[in-house]
C-alpha positions as CSV (number, residue, x, y, z in Angstrom):
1,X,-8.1,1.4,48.1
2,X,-5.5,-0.4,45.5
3,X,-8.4,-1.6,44.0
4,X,-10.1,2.1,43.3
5,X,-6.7,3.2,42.1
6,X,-6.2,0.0,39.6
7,X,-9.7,0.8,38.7
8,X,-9.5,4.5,37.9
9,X,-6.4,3.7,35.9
10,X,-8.1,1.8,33.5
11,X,-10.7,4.2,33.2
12,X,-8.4,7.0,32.2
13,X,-6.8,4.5,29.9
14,X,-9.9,3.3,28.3
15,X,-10.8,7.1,27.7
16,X,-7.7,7.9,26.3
17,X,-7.6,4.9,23.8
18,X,-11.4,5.6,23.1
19,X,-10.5,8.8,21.6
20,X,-9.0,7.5,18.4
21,X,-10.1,5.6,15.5
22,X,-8.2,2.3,15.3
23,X,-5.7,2.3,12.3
24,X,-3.3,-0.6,12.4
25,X,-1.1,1.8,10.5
26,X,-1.5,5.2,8.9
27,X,-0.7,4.1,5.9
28,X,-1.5,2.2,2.1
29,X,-2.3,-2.2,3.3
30,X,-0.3,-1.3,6.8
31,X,3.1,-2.9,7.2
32,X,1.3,-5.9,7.6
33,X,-0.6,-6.2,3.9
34,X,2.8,-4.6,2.2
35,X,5.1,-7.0,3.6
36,X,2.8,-10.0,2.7
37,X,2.3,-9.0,-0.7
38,X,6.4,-8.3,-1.4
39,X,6.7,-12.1,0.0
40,X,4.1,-13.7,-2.0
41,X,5.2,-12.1,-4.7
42,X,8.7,-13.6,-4.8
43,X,6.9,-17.3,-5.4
44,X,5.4,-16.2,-8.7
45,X,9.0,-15.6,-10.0
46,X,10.3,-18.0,-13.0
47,X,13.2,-20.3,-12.0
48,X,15.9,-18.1,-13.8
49,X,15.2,-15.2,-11.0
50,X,13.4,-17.1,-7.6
51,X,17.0,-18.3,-6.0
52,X,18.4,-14.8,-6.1
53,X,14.4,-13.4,-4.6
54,X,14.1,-16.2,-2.0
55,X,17.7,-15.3,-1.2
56,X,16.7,-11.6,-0.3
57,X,13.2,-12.7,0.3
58,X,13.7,-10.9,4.2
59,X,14.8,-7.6,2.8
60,X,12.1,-7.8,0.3
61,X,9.7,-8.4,2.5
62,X,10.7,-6.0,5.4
63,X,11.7,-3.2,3.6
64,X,8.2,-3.1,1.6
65,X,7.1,-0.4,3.6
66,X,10.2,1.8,3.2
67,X,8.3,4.4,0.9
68,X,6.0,4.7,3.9
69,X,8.9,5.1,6.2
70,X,10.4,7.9,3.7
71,X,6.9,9.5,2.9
72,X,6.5,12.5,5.4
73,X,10.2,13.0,5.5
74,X,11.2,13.1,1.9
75,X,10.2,16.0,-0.5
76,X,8.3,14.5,-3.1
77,X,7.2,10.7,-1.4
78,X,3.8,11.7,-0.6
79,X,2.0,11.8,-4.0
80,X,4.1,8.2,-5.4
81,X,1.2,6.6,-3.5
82,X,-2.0,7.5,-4.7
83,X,-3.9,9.5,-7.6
84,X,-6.9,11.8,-6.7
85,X,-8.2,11.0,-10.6
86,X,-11.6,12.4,-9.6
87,X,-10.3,15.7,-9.2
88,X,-10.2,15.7,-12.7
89,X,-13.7,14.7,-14.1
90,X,-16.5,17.6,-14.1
91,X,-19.5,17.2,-15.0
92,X,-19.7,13.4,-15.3
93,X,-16.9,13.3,-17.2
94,X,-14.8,9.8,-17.3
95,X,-11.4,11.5,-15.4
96,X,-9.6,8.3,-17.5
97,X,-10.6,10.3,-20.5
98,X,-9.7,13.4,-19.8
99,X,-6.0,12.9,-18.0
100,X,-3.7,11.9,-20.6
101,X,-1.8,8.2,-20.0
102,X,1.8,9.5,-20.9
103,X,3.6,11.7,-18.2
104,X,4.5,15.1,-20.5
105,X,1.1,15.0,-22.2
106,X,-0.4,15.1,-18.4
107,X,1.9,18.1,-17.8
108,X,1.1,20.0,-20.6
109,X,-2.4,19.7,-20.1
110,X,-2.6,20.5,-16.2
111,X,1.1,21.1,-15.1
112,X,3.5,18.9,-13.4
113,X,2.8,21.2,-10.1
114,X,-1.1,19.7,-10.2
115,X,0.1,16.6,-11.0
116,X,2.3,16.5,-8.2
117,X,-0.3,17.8,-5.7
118,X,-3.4,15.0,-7.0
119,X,-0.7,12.2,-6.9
120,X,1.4,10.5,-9.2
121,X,1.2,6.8,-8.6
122,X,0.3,5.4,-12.4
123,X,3.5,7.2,-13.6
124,X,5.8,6.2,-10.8
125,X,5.5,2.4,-11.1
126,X,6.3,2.9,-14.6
127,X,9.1,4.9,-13.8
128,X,10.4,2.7,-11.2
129,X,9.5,-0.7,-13.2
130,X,12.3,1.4,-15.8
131,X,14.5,2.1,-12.5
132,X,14.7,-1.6,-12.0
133,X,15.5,-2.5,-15.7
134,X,18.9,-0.4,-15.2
135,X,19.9,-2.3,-12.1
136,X,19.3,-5.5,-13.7
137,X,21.3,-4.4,-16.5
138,X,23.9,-3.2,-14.5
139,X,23.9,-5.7,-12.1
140,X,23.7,-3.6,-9.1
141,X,22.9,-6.0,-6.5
142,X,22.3,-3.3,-4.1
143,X,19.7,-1.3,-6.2
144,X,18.2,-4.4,-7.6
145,X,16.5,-5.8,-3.9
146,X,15.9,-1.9,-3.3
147,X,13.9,-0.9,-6.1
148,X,12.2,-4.0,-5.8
149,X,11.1,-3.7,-2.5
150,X,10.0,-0.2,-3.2
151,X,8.2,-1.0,-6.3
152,X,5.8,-3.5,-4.8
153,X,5.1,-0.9,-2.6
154,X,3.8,1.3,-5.4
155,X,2.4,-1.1,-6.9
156,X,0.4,-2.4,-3.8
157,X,-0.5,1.4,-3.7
158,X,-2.4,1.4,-6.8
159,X,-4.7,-1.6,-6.0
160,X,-6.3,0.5,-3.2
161,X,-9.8,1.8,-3.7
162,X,-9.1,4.6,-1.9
163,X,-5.9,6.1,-3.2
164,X,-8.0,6.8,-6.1
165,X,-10.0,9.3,-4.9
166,X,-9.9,13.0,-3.1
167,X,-12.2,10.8,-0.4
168,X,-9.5,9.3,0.1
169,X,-10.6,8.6,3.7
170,X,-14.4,9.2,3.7
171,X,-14.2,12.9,5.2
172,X,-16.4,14.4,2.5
173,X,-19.2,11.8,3.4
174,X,-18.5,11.4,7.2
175,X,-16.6,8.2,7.4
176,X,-13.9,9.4,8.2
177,X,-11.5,6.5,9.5
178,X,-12.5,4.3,6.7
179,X,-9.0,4.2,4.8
180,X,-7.8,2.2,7.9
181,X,-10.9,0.1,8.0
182,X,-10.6,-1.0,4.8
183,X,-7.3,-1.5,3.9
184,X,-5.5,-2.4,7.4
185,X,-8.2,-3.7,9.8
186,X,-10.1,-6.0,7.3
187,X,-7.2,-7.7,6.0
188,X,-5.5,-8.0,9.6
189,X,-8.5,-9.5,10.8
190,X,-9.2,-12.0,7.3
191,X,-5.8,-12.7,6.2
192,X,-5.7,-16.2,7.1
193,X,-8.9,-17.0,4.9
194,X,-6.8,-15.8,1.9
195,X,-5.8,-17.8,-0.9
196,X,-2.3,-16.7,-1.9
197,X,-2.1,-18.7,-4.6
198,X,-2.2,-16.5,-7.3
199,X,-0.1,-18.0,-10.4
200,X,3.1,-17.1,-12.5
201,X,4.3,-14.0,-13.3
202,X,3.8,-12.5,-16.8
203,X,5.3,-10.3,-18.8
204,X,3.5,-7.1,-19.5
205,X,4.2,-5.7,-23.1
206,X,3.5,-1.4,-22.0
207,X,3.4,-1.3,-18.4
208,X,2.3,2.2,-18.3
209,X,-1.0,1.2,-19.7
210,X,-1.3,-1.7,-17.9
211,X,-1.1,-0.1,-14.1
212,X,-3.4,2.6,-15.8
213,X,-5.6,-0.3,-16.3
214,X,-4.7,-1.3,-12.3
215,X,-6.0,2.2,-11.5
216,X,-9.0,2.0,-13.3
217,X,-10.1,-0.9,-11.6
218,X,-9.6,0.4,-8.1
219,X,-11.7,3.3,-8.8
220,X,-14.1,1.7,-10.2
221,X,-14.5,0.0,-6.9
222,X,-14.0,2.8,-4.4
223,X,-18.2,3.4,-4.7
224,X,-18.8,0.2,-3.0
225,X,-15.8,0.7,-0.4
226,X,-17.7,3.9,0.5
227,X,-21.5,2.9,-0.3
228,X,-21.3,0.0,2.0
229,X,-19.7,1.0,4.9
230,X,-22.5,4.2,4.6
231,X,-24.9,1.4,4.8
232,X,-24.0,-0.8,7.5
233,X,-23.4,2.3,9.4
234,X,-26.8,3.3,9.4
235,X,-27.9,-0.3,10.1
236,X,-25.8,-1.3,12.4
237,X,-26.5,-0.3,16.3
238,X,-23.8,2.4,17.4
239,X,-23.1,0.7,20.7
240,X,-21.4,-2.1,18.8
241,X,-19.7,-0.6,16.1
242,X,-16.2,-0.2,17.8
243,X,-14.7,-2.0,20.5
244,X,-11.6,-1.7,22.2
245,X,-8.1,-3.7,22.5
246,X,-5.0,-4.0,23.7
247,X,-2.4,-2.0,21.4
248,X,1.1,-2.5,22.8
249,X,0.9,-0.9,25.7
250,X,-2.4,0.9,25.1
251,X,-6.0,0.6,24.9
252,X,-7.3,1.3,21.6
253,X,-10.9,2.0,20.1
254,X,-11.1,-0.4,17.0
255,X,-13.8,-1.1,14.6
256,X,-15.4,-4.2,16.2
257,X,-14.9,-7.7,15.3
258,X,-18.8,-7.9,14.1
259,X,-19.0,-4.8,12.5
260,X,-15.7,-6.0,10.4
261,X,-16.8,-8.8,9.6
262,X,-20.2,-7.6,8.3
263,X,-18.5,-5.0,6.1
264,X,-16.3,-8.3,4.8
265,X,-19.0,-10.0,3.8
266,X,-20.8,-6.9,1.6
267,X,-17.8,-6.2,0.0
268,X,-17.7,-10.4,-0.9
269,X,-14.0,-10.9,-1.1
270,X,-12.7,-7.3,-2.6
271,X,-10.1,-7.3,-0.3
272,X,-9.1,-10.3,-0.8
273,X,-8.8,-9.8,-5.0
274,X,-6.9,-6.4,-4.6
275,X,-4.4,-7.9,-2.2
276,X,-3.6,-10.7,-4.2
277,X,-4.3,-9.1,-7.5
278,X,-1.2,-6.9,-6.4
279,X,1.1,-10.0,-5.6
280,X,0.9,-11.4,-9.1
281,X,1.6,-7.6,-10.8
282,X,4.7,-7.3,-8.6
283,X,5.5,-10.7,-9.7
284,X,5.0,-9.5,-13.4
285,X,6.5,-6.2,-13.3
286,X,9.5,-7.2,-11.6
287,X,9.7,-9.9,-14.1
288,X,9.6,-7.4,-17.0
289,X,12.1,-5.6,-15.8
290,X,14.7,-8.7,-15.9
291,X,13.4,-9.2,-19.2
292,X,13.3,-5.7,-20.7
293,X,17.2,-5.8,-18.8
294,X,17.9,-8.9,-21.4
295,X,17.5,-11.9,-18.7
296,X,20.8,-11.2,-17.3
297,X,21.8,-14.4,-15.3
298,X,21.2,-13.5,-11.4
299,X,22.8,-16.8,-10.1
300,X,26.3,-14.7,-11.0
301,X,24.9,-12.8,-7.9
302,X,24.2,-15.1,-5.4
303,X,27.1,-15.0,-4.0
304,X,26.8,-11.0,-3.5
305,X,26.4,-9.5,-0.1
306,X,24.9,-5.8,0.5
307,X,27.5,-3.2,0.4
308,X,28.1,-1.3,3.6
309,X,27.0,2.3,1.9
310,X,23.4,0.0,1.6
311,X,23.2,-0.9,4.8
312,X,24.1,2.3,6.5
313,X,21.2,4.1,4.7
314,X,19.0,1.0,5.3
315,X,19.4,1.7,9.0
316,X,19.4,5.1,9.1
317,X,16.0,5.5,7.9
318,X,14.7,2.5,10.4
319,X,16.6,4.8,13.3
320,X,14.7,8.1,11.9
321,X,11.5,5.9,11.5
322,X,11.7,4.0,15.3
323,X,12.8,7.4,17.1
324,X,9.5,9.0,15.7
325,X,12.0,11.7,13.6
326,X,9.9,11.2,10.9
327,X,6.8,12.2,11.8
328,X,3.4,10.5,10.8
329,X,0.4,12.3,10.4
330,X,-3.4,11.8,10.1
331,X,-4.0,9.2,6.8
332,X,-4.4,11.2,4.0
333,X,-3.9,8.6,1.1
């Protein structure tokens, strides 16, 4: 009798976790990728800023996914992560041609209301690589290992394939789930085989054209993020696409080990060059900020500690995020 009941429990469990689509998180790299690509980023720093980084190289790297934390609680964090540039090509138009590069030109062709509802994230990192300039000028210690932490984030963001596109998560072609697939369960399953060695940081001379250029690039390869998956899936036997593990507590339905690593190979290391393309440009952009701020010295800082107003919001939003007050929804960028 124990034995019927130990059995029927894992039957209802296996049902339950059989119903969802494995994403390791619901959103941009999962915690996992961001938090790698904020640490890696720190070692690309020149000697004049990597003490003061590898001193706050924790915060760095665990508040990366703050933004993600803030984005279905606070008005106006949604669209910072992605751009749905397709929205805004008809015809076989090039979209790159038709939206305007500079923020006001964008609103006065289309309105800062469309803008805001087909995302935002080109204009954001260059508003927040700006953001970070002041602090170095100023000094802020506080706002200076904030803004950086968000702004790999962003930056991360725009290196995504699919937060480039209004199929964002392949619901207009019936993959729905892919988002996840892609940019959470690949790299959680291949990180290891990554080389994280990606050089120095540089400086970039107009950053606003450069993470256009970012954009550009991730679009360009969100055909073969959706056009491969489409064709393994109609290779590959159903029976053995997903599997199921152990999540915490839970039994989850997962994209299978084989089928991961089959999609791996077609996309032949794209993951891979968008994760650690995004660790040298946080490098760089954090690095022209201290530039564009006049190289101020950070060692004058090392000795700095976070002040308590810091902390208290820095906890606050961890409590909101770990007692489920903010709420997280289906992936939608």
């Amino acid at each position: 009798m124990k034995f019927f009941y130990k059995y029927l429990i894992f039957v209802v469990l296996f049902l339950i976790g059989a119903y969802y689509i494995y994403q390791p998180s619901i959103y941009s790299w999962g915690f996992f990728g961001h938090k790698k690509i904020n640490r890696m980023a720190v070692f690309t720093l020149p000697p004049e800023m990597i003490k003061f980084y590898k001193k706050n190289i924790e915060y760095i790297t665990e508040h990366a996914v703050d933004p993600d934390k803030r984005r279905y609680a606070v008005e106006g964090e949604a669209p910072r992560h992605y751009i749905d540039i397709d929205h805004y090509a008809e015809d076989g138009q090039d979209p790159f041609e038709v939206m305007p590069k500079k923020w006001f030109d964008a609103i006065d062709k289309f309105t800062e209301d469309t803008l805001q509802a087909y995302g935002i994230v080109p204009w954001h990192v260059d508003f927040m690589v700006m953001q970070l300039t002041k602090a170095f000028e100023a000094k802020d210690y506080d706002r200076i290992i904030k803004v950086s932490a968000d702004l790999g984030h962003y930056i991360g963001d725009s290196h995504v394939p699919l937060h480039t596109t209004k199929n964002y998560n392949g619901q207009l072609t019936n993959q729905k789930g892919i988002h996840g697939f892609w940019e959470s369960r690949l790299p959680e399953l291949k990180h290891e085989d990554y080389d994280y060695f990606v050089g120095r940081a540089k400086y970039v001379d107009d950053v606003l054209e450069d993470v256009w250029g970012v954009v550009k690039l991730s679009f360009a390869a969100k055909d073969s993020v959706l056009g491969f998956e489409k064709q393994l899936n109609d290779e590959f036997p159903a029976d053995r696409k997903y599997s199921v593990e152990n999540r915490g507590a839970a039994l989850m339905k997962v994209y299978s080990e084989e089928y991961s690593d089959r999609y791996h190979e077609m996309l032949n290391g794209m993951v891979e060059r968008r994760l650690t393309a995004s660790i040298v440009k946080v490098g760089s952009y954090w690095y022209t900020a201290w530039v564009n701020a006049g190289q101020p010295n950070l060692d004058e800082l090392l000795e700095k500690k976070p002040s308590k107003k810091f902390i208290e919001e820095a906890e606050e939003l961890d409590n909101s995020y770990n007692s489920k007050k903010i709420k997280g929804r289906e992936h939608d960028h």
